[in-house]
MARLUM-374386 format. One record per residue: residue number from 1; x, y, z of N, C-alpha, C in turn. Coordinates in steps of 0.02 Angstrom, whole numbers, plus 50000, padded with zeros to 5 digits. Layout:
N
{rec NUM,{X,Y,Z},{X,Y,Z},{X,Y,Z}};
...
//
This chain:
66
{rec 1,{57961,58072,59925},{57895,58057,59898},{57896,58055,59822}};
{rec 2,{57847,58021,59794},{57846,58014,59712},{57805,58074,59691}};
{rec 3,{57804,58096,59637},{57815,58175,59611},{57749,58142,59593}};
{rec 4,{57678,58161,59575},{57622,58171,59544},{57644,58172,59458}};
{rec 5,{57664,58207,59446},{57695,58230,59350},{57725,58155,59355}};
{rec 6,{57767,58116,59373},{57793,58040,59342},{57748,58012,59361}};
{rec 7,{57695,58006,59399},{57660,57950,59414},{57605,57958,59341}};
{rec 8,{57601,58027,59322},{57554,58034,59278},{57606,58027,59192}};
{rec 9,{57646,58031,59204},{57687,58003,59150},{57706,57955,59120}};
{rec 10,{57692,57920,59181},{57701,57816,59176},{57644,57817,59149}};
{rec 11,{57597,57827,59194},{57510,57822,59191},{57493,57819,59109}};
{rec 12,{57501,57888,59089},{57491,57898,59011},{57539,57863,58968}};
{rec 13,{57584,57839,58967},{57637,57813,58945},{57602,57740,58944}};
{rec 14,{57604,57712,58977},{57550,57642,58999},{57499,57632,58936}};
{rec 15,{57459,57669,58942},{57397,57690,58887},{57396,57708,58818}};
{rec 16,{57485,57760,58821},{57481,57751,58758},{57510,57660,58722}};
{rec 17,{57542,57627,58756},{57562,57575,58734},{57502,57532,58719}};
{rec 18,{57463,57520,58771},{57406,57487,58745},{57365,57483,58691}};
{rec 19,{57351,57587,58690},{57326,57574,58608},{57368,57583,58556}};
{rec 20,{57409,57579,58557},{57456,57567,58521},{57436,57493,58482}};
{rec 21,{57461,57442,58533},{57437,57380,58550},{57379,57346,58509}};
{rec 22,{57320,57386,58522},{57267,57410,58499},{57233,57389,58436}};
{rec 23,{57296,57443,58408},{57291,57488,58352},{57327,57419,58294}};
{rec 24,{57374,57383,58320},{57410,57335,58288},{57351,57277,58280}};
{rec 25,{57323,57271,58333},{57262,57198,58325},{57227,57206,58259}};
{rec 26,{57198,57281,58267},{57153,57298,58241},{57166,57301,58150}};
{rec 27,{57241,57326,58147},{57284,57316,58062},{57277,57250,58047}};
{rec 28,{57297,57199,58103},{57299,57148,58067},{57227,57123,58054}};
{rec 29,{57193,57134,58102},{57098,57098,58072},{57086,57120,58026}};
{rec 30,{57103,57180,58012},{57084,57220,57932},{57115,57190,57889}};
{rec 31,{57174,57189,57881},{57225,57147,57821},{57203,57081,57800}};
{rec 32,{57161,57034,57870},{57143,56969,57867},{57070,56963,57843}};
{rec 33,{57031,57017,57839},{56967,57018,57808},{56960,57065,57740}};
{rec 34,{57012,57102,57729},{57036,57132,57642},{57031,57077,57607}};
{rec 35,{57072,56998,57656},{57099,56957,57584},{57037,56933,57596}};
{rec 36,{57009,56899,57610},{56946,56862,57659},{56884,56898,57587}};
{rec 37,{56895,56950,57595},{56838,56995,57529},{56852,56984,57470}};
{rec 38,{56919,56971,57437},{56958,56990,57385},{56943,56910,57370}};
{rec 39,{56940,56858,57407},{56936,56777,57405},{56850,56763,57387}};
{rec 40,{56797,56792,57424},{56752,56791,57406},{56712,56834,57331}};
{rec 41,{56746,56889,57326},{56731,56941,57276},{56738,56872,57201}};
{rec 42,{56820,56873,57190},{56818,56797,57152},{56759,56747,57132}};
{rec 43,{56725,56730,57192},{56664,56674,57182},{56610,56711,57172}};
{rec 44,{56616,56776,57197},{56539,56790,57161},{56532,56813,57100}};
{rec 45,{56576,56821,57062},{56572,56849,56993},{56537,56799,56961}};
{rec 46,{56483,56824,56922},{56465,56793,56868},{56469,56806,56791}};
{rec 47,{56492,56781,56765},{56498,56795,56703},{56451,56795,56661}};
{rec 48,{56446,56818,56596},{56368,56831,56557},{56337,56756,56548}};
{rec 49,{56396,56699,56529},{56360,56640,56503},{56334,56613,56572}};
{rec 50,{56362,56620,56624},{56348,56584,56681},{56257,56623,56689}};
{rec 51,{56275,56670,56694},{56181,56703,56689},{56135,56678,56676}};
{rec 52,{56157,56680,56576},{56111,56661,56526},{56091,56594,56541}};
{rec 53,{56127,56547,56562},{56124,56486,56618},{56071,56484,56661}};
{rec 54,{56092,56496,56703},{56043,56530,56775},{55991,56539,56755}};
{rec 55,{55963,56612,56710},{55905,56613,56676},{55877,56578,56624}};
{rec 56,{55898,56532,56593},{55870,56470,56566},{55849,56416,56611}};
{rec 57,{55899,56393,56669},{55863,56337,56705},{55821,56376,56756}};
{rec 58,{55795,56429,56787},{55757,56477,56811},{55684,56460,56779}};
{rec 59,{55705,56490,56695},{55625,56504,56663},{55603,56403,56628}};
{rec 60,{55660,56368,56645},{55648,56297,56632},{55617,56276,56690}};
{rec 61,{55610,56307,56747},{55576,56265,56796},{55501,56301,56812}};
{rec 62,{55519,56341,56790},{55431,56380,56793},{55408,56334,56764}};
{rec 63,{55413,56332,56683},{55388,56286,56648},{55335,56219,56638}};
{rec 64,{55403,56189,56703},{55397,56121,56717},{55355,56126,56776}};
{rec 65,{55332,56192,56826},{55300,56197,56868},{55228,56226,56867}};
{rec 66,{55230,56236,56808},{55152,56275,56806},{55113,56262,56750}};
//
């Protein structure tokens, strides 16, 4: 007969591989949305002139709107 202790040894053994498994998907989605942030972070910077910009054609359209 098969011993209970190996059946439960495979058993857990099994499980740990999976998350193991898991655990690897899960590194790489992270690594792939670090750069994914680090790519967008880039475009959102604005710089002071880009602003002073922004808030000129901003308070230029009030202007022209009211």
């Amino acid at each position: 007969m098969i011993d209970i202790n190996a059946i439960m040894i495979v058993l857990l053994s099994v499980t740990i591989i999976c998350l193991l498994f898991i655990m690897y998907v899960m590194y790489v989605r992270i690594q792939q949305l670090l750069t994914e942030v680090a790519s967008l972070t880039g475009r959102m910077e604005l710089t002071g002139t880009e602003l002073e910009q922004l808030t000129r054609n901003v308070e230029e359209f009030k202007r022209t709107r009211g």
